[in-house]
BAFI-94068 format. One line per 4 residues: for each residue y, x, z of C-alpha. Coordinates in nm, 3 decimals. Last residue first. Layout:
% BAFI-94068
Y/X/Z | ...
This chain:
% BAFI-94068
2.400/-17.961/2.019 | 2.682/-17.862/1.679 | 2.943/-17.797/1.892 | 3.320/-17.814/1.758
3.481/-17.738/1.453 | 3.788/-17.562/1.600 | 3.638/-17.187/1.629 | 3.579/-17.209/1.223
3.877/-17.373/1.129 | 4.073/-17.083/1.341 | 3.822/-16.830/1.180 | 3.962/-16.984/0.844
4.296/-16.880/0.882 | 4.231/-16.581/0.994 | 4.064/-16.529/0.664 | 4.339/-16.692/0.479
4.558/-16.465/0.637 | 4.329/-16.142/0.545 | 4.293/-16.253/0.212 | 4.689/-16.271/0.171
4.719/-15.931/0.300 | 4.404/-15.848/0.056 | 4.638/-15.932/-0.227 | 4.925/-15.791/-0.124
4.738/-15.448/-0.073 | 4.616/-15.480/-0.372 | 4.890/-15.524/-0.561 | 5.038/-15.219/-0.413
4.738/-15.032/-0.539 | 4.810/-15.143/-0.887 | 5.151/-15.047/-0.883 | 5.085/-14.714/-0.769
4.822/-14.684/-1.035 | 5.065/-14.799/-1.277 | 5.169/-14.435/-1.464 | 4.815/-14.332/-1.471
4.712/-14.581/-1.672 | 4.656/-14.994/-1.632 | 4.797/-15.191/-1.951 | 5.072/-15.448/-1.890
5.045/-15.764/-1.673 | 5.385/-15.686/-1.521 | 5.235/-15.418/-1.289 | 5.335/-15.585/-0.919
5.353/-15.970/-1.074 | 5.065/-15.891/-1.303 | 4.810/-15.767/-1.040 | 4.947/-16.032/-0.791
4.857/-16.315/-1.034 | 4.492/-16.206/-1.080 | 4.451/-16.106/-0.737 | 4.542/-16.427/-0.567
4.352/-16.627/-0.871 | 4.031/-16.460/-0.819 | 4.040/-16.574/-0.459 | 4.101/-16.930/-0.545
3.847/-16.932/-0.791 | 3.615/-16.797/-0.586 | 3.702/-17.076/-0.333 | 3.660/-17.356/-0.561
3.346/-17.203/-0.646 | 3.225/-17.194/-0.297 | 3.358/-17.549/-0.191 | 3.156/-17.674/-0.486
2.886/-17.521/-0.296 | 2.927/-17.679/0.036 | 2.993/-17.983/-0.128 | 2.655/-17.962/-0.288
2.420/-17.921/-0.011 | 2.644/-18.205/0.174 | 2.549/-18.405/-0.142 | 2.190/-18.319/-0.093
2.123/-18.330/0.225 | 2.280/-18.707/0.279 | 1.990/-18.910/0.354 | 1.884/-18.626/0.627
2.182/-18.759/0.816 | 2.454/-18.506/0.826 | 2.593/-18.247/1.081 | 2.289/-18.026/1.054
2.340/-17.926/0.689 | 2.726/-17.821/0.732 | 2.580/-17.635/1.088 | 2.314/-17.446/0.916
2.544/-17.318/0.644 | 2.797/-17.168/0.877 | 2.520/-17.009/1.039 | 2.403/-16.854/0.719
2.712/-16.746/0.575 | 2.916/-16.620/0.853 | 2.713/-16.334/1.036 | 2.628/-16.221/0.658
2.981/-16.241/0.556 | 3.097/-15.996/0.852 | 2.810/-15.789/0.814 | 2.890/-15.721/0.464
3.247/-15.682/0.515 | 3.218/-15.450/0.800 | 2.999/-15.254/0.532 | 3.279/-15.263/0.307
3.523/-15.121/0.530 | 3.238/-14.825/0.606 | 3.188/-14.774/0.244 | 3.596/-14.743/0.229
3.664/-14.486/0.486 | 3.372/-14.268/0.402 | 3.542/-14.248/0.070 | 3.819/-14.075/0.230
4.145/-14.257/0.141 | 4.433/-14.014/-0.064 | 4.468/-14.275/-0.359 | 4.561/-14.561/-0.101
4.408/-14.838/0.089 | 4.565/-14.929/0.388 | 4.552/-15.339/0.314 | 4.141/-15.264/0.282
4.129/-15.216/0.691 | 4.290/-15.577/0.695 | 3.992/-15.682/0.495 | 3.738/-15.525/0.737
3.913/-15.689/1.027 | 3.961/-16.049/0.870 | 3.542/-16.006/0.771 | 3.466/-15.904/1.173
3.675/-16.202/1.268 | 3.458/-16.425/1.060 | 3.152/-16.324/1.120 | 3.242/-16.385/1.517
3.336/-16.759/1.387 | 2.976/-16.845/1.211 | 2.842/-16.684/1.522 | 3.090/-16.915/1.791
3.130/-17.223/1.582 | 2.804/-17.222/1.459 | 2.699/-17.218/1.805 | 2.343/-16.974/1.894
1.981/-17.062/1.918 | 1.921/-17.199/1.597 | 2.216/-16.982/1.447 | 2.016/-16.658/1.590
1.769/-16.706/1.313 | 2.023/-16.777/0.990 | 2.220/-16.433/1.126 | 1.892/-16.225/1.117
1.841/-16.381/0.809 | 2.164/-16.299/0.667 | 2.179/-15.951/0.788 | 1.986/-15.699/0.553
2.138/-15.961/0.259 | 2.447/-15.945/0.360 | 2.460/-15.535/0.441 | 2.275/-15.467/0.078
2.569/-15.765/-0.062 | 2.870/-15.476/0.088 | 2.651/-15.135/0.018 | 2.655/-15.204/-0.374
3.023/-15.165/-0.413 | 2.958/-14.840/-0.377 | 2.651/-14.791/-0.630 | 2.833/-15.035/-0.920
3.164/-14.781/-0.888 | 2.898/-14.446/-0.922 | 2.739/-14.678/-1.215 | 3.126/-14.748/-1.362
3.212/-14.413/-1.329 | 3.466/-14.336/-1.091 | 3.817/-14.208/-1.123 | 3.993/-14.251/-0.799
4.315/-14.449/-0.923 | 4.118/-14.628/-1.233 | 3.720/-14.625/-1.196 | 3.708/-14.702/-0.824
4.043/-14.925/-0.750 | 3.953/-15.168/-1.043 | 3.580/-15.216/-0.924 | 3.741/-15.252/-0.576
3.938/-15.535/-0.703 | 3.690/-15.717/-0.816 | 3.457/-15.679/-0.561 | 3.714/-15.788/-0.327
3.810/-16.096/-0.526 | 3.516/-16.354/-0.357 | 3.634/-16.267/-0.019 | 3.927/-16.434/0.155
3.902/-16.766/-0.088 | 3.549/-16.793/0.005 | 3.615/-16.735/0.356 | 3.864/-17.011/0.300
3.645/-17.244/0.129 | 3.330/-17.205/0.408 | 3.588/-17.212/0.693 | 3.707/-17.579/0.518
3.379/-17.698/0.463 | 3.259/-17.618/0.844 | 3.592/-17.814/0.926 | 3.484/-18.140/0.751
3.097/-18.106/0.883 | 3.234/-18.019/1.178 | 3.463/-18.308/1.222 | 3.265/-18.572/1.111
3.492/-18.857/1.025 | 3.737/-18.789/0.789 | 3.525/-18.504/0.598 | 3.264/-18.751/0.576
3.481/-19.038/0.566 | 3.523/-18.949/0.232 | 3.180/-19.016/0.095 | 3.155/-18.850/-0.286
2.993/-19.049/-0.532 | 3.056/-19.353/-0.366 | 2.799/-19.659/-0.324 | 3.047/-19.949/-0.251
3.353/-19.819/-0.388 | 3.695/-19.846/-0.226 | 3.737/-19.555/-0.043 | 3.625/-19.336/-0.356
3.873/-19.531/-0.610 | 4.148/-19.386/-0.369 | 3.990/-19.083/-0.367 | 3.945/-19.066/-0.688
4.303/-19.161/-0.795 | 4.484/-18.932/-0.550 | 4.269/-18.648/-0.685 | 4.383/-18.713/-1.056
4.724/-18.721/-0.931 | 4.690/-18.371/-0.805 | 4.491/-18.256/-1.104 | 4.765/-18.378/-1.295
4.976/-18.101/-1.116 | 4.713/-17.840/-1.111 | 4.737/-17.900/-1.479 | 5.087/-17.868/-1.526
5.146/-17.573/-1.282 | 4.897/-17.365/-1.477 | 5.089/-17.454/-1.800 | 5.387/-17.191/-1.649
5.111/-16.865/-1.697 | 5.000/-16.718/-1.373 | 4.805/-16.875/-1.335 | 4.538/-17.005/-1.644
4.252/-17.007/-1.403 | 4.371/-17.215/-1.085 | 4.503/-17.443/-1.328 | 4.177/-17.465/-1.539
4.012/-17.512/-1.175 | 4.253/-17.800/-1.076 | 4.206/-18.011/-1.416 | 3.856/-17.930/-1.440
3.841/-18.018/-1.079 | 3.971/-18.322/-1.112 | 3.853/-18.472/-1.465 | 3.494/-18.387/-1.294
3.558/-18.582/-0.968 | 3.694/-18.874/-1.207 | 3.415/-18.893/-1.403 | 3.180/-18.897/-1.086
3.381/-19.161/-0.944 | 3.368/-19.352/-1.279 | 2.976/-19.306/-1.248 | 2.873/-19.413/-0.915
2.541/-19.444/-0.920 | 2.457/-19.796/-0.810 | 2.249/-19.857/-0.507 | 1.877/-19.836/-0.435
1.728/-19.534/-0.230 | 1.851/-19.380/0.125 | 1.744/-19.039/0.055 | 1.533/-18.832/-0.105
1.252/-18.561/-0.053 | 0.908/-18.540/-0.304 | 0.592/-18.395/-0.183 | 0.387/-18.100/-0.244
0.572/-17.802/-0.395 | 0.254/-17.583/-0.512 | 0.174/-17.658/-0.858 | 0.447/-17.828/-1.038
0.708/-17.613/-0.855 | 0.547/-17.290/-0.911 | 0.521/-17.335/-1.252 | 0.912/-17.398/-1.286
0.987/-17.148/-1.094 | 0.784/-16.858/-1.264 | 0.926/-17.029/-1.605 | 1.304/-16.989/-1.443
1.218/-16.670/-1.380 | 1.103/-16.571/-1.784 | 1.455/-16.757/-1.877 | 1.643/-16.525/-1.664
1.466/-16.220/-1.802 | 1.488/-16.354/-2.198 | 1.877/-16.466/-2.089 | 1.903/-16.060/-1.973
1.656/-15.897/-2.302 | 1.953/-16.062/-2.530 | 2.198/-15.845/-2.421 | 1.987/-15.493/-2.576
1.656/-15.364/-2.446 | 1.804/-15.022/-2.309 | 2.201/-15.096/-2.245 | 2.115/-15.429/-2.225
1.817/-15.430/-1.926 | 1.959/-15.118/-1.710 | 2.346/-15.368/-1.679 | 2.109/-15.662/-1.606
1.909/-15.443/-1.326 | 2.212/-15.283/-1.184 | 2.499/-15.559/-1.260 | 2.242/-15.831/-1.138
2.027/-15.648/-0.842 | 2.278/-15.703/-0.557 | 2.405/-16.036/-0.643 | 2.040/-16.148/-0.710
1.990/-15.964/-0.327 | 2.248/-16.161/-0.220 | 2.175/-16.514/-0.294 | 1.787/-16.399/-0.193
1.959/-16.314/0.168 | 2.085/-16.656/0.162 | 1.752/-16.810/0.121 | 1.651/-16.598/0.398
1.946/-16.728/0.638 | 1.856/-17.037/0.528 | 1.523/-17.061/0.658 | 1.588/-16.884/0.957
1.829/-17.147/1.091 | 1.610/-17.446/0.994 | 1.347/-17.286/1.226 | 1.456/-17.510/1.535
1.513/-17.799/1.320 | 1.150/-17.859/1.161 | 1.176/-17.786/0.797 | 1.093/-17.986/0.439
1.402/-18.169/0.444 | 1.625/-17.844/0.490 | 1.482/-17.656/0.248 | 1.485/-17.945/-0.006
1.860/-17.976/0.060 | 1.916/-17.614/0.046 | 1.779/-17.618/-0.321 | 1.911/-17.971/-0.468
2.301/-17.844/-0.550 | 2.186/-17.528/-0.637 | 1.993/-17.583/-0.873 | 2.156/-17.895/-1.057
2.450/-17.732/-1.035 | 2.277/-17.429/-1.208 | 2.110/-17.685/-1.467 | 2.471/-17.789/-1.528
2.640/-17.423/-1.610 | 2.337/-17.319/-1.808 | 2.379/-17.650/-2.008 | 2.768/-17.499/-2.011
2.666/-17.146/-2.150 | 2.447/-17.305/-2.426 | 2.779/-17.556/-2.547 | 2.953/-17.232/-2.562
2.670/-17.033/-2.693 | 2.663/-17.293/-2.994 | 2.941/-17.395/-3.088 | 3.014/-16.991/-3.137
2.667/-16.902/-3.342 | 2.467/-16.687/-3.152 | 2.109/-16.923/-3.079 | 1.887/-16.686/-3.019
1.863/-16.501/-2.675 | 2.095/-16.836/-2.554 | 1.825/-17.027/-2.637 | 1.566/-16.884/-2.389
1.858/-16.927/-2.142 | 1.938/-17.270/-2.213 | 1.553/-17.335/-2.191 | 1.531/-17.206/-1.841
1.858/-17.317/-1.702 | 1.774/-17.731/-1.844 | 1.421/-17.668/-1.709 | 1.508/-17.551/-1.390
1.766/-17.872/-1.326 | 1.501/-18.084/-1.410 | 1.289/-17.912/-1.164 | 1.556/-17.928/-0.915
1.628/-18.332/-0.969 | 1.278/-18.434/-0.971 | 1.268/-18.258/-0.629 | 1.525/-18.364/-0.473
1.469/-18.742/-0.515 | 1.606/-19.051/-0.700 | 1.886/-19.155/-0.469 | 1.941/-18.777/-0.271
1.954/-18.584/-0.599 | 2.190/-18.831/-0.750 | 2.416/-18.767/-0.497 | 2.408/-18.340/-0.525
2.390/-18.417/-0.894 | 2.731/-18.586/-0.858 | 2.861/-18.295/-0.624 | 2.757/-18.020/-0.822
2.837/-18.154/-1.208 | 3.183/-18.027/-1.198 | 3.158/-17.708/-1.017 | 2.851/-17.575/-1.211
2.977/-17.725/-1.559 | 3.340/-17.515/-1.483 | 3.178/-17.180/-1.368 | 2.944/-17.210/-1.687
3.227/-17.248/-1.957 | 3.468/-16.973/-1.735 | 3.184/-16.667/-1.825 | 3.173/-16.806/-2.183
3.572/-16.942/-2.220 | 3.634/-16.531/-2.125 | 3.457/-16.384/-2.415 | 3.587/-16.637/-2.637
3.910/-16.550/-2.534 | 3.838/-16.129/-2.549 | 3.722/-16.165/-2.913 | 3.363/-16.248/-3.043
3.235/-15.996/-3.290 | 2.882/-16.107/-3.244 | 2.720/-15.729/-3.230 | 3.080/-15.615/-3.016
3.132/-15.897/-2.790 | 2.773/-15.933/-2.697 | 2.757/-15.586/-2.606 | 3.078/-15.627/-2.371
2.969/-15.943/-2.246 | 2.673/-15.861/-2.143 | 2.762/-15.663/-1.808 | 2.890/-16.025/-1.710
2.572/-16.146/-1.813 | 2.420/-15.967/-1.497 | 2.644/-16.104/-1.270 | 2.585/-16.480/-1.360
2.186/-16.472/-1.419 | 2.151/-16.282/-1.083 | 2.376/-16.539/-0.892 | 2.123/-16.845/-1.062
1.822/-16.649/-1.023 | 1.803/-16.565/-0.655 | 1.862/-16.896/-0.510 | 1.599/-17.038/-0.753
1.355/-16.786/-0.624 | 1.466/-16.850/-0.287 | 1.432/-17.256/-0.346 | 1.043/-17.202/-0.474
0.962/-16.911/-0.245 | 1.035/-17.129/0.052 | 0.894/-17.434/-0.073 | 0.592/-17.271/-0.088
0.620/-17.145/0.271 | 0.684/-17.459/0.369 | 0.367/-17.594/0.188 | 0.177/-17.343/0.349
0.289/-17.405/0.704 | 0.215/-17.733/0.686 | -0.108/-17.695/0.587 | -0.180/-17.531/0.859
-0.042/-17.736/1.091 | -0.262/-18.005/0.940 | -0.565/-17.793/1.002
């Protein structure tokens, strides 16, 4: 009897944090085909249109790791369904509310109650699982990651062009009500930490100036202010850590990274693969509709095959990661991903479009045989007192590394085409960024699989 009840509160638990897992990548990619409509009906222009996709990526990275803490002193639970509540009425708000103080302040609740999310979600999965099925678990909450990726720009591009922009925050909001209900009535139990202890709020300020600082940096490149900011956020860094080493409750622990070497080096494959990866979409969008002329729903359908191949794969992956080294899956997944992203350096007008669904398949698999393991071994390295920070540093390390990645192609786009207009006369130039760009990937990438190999066993 108590086995079976077991298994159907980690089942609940299981739809709860996929749900979650699914909404919060779904809700980002879909109101990126938004934009456009809400430009036009609002009349917003192209900055304000960019400070509401960068508004939410900001709050998500900033308030991560300090939720990620608080989450493990007053529970993981309480913290998630806070955190569902904050995305769910943000969302309902954001169908109404369309004055500009508004939508930006809107877009950055959004941006907390993901951290909030996210930062508590693998935690709880984690907590509420016996270790040799921990594997599996994430691997399927990873697969829900991908299928939100999958379904956004299809399902959110579908939902405005028939029911308007609004109808997407209506559809993320309406989730975030499934989760929420679901949560009060079948999540038993509550999962923290070590409780007591003083929140560490001057660490947590300091986190935020720094990545705010860094991220803006990352952002504004390749314009001569980004070298400012990432420069304060340099001394900003020095400061929190030093403040970090000193406290008696930190925000962030240190000596985590100093003193567990796979947690520290399963961080470091996780930002590099992120910085490797995050741009390819991107850039293949770009290479679809301009040199070979695609529509954008022929583009969408694609660049579709590389998050169907993650999410086919990720629980597979998650599974054989309770059996199998991090360091030798996690690493494999790698590889593969350097491979498929050197393939992408010989793009050109001329290559058979068999060519590039097979390169992004490689990258699929690649990512999927990463993700999950890699995952598994950052969770497995800590006490269970620290779930939910290490749950968050894993995904602050995500958006740093999107960032990152966005930044490469970004700045290599205008250095090759001189940030002009792309027609006919700059494909060339275009695909030459490209290529440098995915060069770079492909470094980081190898890069990363030496991280990867290095980390050590996790048994």
């Amino acid at each position: 009897m108590d086995n079976r009840v077991e298994d159907y509160s980690g089942r609940a638990v299981l739809l709860v944090v996929a749900l979650s897992s699914f909404l919060t990548p779904f809700a980002a990619s879909s109101f990126n085909l938004a934009l456009p409509s809400m430009g036009r009906e609002l009349m917003l222009d192209a900055a304000l249109l960019g400070w509401l996709a960068l508004s939410y990526l900001l709050a998500s990275a900033i308030f991560l790791v300090p939720f990620g803490k608080l989450a493990d002193m007053v529970g993981r639970k309480r913290v998630f369904l806070y955190g569902t509540l904050v995305f769910t009425a943000s969302s309902l708000l954001l169908a109404f509310l369309t004055s500009t103080f508004f939508l930006l302040l809107l877009r950055t609740l959004q941006g907390v109650g993901s951290a909030m999310l996210f930062g508590t979600g693998p935690a709880i999965l984690v907590s509420s699982s016996p270790t040799g099925r921990r594997g599996r678990l994430l691997g399927l909450n990873v697969a829900s990651v991908y299928l939100g990726l999958s379904l956004g720009p299809s399902l959110g591009g579908a939902l405005t062009q028939r029911l308007g922009w609004r109808s997407t925050f209506l559809m993320n909001a309406a989730l975030g009500l499934v989760i929420i209900i679901f949560t009060i009535a079948r999540m038993r139990g509550e999962w923290r930490g070590a409780g007591g202890g003083k929140f560490d709020s001057l660490g947590s300020l300091l986190y935020g100036l720094t990545l705010l600082l860094l991220i803006y940096g990352f952002s504004s490149i390749p314009s001569a202010q980004s070298l400012l900011f990432m420069a304060f956020g340099g001394l900003s860094t020095l400061l929190f850590l030093n403040w970090e080493l000193r406290v008696k409750n930190p925000v962030l622990e240190v000596r985590m990274f100093t003193k567990n070497r796979v947690f520290a080096l399963s961080n470091l494959a996780a930002l590099l693969n992120y910085g490797a990866t995050s741009a390819v979409a991107f850039l293949m969008s770009l290479y679809l509709q301009y040199p070979r002329g695609f529509d954008p729903q022929t583009s969408g359908l694609i660049l579709l095959s590389q998050p169907v191949m993650q999410a086919t794969f990720s629980p597979l992956a998650g599974t054989l990661s309770d059996r199998v080294e991090a360091r030798i899956l996690a690493s494999t997944g790698m590889g593969i991903t350097t491979l498929g992203l050197l393939l992408l350096t010989l793009l050109d007008e001329a290559t058979p479009m068999e060519a590039v669904v097979l390169d992004l398949l490689i990258l699929g698999l690649g990512f999927a045989l990463f993700s999950s393991p890699n995952m598994n071994a950052v969770m497995s390295s800590v006490e269970k007192g620290s779930y939910g920070i290490a749950s968050a540093i894993l995904g602050t390390m995500r958006l740093i590394g999107q960032m990152l990645s966005m930044s490469i192609a970004t700045t290599a786009i205008a250095a090759s085409t001189g940030g002009g207009l792309i027609e006919p006369s700059t494909y060339p130039l275009l695909i030459q960024a490209m290529r440098s760009s995915f060069t770079i990937f492909s470094i980081l990438c190898l890069i990363g699989t030496l991280a990867s190999t290095a980390r050590g066993r996790m048994r």
